[in-house]
N, C-alpha and C positions, 0 to 999 in steps of 0.2 A: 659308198655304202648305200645299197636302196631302201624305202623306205620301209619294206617289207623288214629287213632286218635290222633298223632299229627298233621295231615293234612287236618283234620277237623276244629281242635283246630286254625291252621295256617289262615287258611278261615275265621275261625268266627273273628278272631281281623284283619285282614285284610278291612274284611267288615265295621265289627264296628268302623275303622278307619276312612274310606272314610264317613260315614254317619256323624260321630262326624264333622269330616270338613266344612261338607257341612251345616251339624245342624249349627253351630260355624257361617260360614258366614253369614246365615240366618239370625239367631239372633242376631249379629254386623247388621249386615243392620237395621234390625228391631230400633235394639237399638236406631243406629244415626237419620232413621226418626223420631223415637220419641222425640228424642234429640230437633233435626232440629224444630218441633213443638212446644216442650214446650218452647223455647228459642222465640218463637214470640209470645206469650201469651204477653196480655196487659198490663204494670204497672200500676201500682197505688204509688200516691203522697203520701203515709202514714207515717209519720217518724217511724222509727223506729221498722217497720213492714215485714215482710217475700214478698215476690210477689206473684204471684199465680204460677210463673214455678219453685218455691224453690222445693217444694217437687218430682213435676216431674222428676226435675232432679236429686235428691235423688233417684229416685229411677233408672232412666235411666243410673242411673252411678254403682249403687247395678247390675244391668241386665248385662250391659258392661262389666264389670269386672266377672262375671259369665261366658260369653261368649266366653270370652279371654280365661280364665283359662280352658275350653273345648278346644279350640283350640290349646294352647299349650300340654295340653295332647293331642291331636289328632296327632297332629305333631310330638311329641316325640313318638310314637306310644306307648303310657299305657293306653292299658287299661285293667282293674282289671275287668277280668269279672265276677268272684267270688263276688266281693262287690256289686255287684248291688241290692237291696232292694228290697223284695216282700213285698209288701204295702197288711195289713191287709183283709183279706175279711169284708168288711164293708156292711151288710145288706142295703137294698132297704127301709126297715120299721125307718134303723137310719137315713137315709139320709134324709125321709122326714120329721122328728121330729128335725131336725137340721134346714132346710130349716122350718119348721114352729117357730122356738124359733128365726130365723133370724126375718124373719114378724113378729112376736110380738116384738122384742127389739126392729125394725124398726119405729113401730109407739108407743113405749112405751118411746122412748128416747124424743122426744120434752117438752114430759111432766116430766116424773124421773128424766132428766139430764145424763151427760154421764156416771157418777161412780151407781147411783142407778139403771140403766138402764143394762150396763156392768155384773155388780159382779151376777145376775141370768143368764144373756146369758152366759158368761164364763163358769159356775157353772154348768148350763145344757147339756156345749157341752162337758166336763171333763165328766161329767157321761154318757152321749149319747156314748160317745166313750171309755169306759171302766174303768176308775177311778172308786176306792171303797172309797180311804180311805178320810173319812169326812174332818179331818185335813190338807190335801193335798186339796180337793174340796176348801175348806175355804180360807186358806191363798193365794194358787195358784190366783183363783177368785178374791178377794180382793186385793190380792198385786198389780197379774198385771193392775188390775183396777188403783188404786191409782200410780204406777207408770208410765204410759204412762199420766196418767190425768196432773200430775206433771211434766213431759219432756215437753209436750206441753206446760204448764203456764208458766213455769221457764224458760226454754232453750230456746224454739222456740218461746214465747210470743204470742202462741195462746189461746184465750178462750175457752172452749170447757162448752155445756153448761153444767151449775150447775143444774139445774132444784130443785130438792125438797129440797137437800141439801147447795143450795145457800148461807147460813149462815153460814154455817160450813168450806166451803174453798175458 
């Protein structure tokens, strides 16, 4: 290696450092306004019911914690710049057959319910995005239909609607 590119090499994670930092505070800022936010969200008197900043902050705390852990590698200065991901070339033709299976699940869910509604959108976006194998389509689709449907009922004692299949769960 010459020494030319180690001193290349030395620049680019130095760079990548200061940017990680600065990403990292952004995003804590970000976080805690949203934080700040969803924590004034209005209750409700419902026994035995979620509020409306339960999830927000579900997730403001999934982001936080994301943020952190940027930061900490920022600071430690690692960064792997090998591992970085080049994300698929994804056609212009898939993106808008995605975006139109979202608008059809969108106004198909009031009436299906969320699991009859789900397991075609799922299904369609496995295949828009390159799944072949039927088996994997099927179960994949259907699983994670019926398991988020089920997190919600059981855990979090949300209804999510039933719509056609209302009998059956």
């Amino acid at each position: 290696r010459s020494n030319n590119d180690g001193t290349a090499s030395f620049h680019l994670m130095k760079t990548m450092r200061k940017r990680n930092l600065i990403s990292a505070a952004i995003l804590i800022a970000i976080g805690i306004g949203y934080a700040v936010l969803a924590v004034q969200l209005p209750t409700r008197n419902i026994e035995n019911a979620t509020g409306p900043s339960f999830f927000p902050l579900v997730v403001v705390t999934g982001f936080l914690i994301l943020a952190a852990a940027l930061l900490v590698q920022a600071m430690r200065g690692r960064a792997n710049l090998g591992a970085v991901p080049v994300l698929a070339k994804i056609s212009r033709r898939t993106y808008i057959w995605s975006l139109a299976a979202a608008v059809l699940y969108l106004v198909a869910l009031p009436y299906l319910g969320f699991i009859a509604a789900n397991i075609p959108l799922f299904a369609a976006l496995m295949i828009l995005y390159g799944e072949k194998r039927t088996v994997w389509i099927a179960a994949g689709s259907i699983g994670i239909c019926l398991a988020i449907f089920f997190v919600f009922r059981e855990v979090f004692q949300i209804q999510l609607p039933a719509g056609i299949l209302g009998g059956l769960v």
